[in-house]
C-alpha positions as protocol buffer text, in pm:
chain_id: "A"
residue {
  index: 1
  type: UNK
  ca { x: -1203 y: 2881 z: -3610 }
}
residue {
  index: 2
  type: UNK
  ca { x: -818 y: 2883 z: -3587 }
}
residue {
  index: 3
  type: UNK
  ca { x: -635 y: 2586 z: -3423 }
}
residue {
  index: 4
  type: UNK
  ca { x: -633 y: 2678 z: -3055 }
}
residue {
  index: 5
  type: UNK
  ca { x: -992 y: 2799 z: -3059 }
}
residue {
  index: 6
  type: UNK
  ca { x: -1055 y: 2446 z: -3169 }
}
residue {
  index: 7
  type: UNK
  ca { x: -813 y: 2351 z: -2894 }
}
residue {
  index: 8
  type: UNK
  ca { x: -978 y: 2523 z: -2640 }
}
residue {
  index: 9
  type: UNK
  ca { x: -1372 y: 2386 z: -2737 }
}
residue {
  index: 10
  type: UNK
  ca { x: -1214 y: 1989 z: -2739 }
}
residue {
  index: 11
  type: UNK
  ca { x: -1101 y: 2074 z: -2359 }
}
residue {
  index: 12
  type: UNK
  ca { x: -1394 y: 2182 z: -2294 }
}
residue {
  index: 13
  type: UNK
  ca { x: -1588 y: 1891 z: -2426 }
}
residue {
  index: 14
  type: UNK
  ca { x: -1376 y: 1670 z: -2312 }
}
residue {
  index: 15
  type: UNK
  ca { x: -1353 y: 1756 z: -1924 }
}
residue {
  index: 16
  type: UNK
  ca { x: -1009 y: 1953 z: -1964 }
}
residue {
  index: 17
  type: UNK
  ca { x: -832 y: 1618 z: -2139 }
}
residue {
  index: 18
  type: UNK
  ca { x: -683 y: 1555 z: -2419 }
}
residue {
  index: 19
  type: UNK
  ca { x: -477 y: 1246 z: -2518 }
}
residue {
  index: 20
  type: UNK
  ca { x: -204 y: 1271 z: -2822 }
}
residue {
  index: 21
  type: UNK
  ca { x: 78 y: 1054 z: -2846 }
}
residue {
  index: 22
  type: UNK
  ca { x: 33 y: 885 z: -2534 }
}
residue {
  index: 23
  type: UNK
  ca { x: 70 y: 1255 z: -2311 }
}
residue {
  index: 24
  type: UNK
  ca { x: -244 y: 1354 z: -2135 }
}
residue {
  index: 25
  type: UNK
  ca { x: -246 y: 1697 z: -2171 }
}
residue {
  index: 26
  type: UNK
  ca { x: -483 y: 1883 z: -1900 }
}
residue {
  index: 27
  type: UNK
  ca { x: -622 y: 2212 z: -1814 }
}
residue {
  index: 28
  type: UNK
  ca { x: -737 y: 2392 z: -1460 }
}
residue {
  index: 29
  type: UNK
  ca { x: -1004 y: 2609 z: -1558 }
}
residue {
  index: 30
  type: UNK
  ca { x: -916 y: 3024 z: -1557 }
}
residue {
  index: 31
  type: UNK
  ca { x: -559 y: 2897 z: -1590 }
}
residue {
  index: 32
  type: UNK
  ca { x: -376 y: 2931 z: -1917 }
}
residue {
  index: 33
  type: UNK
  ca { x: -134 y: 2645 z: -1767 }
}
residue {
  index: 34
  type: UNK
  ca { x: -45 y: 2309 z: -1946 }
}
residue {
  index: 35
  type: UNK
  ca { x: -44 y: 1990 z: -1736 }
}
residue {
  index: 36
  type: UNK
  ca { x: 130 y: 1732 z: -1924 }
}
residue {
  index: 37
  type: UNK
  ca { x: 112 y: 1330 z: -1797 }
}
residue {
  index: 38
  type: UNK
  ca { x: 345 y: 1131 z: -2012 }
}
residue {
  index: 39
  type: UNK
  ca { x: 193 y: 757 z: -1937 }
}
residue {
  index: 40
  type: UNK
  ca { x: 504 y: 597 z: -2175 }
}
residue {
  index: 41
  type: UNK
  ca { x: 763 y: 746 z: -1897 }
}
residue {
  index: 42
  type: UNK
  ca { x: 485 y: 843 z: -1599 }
}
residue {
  index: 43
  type: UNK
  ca { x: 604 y: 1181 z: -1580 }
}
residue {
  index: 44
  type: UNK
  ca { x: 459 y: 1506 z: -1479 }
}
residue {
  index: 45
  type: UNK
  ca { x: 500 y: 1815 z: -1634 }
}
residue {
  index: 46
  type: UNK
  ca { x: 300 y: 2193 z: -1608 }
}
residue {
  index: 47
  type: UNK
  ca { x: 441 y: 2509 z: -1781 }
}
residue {
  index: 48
  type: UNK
  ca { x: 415 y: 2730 z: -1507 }
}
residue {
  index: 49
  type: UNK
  ca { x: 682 y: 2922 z: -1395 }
}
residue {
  index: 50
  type: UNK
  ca { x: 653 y: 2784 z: -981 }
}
residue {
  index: 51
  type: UNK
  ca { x: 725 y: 2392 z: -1158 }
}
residue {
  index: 52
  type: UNK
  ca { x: 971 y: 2487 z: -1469 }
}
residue {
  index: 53
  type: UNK
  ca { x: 1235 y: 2726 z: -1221 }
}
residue {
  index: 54
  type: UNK
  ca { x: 1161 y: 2538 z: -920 }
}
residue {
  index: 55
  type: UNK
  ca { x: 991 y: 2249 z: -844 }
}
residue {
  index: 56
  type: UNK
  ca { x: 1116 y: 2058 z: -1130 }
}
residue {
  index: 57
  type: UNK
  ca { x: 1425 y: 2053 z: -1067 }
}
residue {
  index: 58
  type: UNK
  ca { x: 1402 y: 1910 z: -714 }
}
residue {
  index: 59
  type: UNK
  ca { x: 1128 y: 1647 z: -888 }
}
residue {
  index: 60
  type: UNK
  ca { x: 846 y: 1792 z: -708 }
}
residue {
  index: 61
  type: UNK
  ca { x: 496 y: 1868 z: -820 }
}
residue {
  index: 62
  type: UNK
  ca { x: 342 y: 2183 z: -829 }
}
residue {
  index: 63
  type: UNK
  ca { x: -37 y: 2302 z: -730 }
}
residue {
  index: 64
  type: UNK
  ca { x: -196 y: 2262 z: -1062 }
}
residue {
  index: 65
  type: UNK
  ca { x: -25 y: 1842 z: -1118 }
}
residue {
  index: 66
  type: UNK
  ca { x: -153 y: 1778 z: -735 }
}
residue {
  index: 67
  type: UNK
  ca { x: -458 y: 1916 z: -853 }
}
residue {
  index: 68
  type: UNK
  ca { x: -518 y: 1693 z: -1153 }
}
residue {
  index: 69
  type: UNK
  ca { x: -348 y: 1386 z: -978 }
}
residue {
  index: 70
  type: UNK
  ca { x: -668 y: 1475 z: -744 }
}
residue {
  index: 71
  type: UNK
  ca { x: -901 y: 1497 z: -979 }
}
residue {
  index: 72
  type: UNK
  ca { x: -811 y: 1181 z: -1125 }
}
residue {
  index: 73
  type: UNK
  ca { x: -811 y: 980 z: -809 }
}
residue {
  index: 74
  type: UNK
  ca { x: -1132 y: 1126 z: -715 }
}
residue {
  index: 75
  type: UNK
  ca { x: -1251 y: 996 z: -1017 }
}
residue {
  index: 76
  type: UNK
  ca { x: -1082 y: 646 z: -948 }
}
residue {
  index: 77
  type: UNK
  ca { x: -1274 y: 636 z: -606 }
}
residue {
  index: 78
  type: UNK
  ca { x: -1613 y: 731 z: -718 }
}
């Protein structure tokens, strides 16, 4: 099993997170995109090319963070 195979089954066991070094790092199903929460600094990040050539740089979040950021309050509420 090489290391992102082994990647890919924790994010699947795990709901799509993974916690290292206090980043959450998530993943949309079908999408190859990373959705990184840093909780030290509360940022946002996703490497997909909408967020790193635009939306970053006004400090806006793409589709796939408001996704998660919905999923998690979701969560929260339930």
């Amino acid at each position: 099993m090489t290391n992102q195979q082994l990647f890919e089954k924790v994010m699947e066991v795990f709901d799509g997170v993974v916690i290292e070094d206090d980043v959450e790092i998530h993943r949309i199903d079908g999408k190859n995109y990373k959705i990184q929460y840093d909780t030290l600094r509360r940022e946002w990040s996703c490497n997909c090319p909408n967020y790193m050539f635009r939306m970053r740089k006004r400090g806006l979040d793409c589709k796939h963070i408001k996704e998660i950021k919905r999923k998690k309050f979701e969560l929260l509420i339930n």
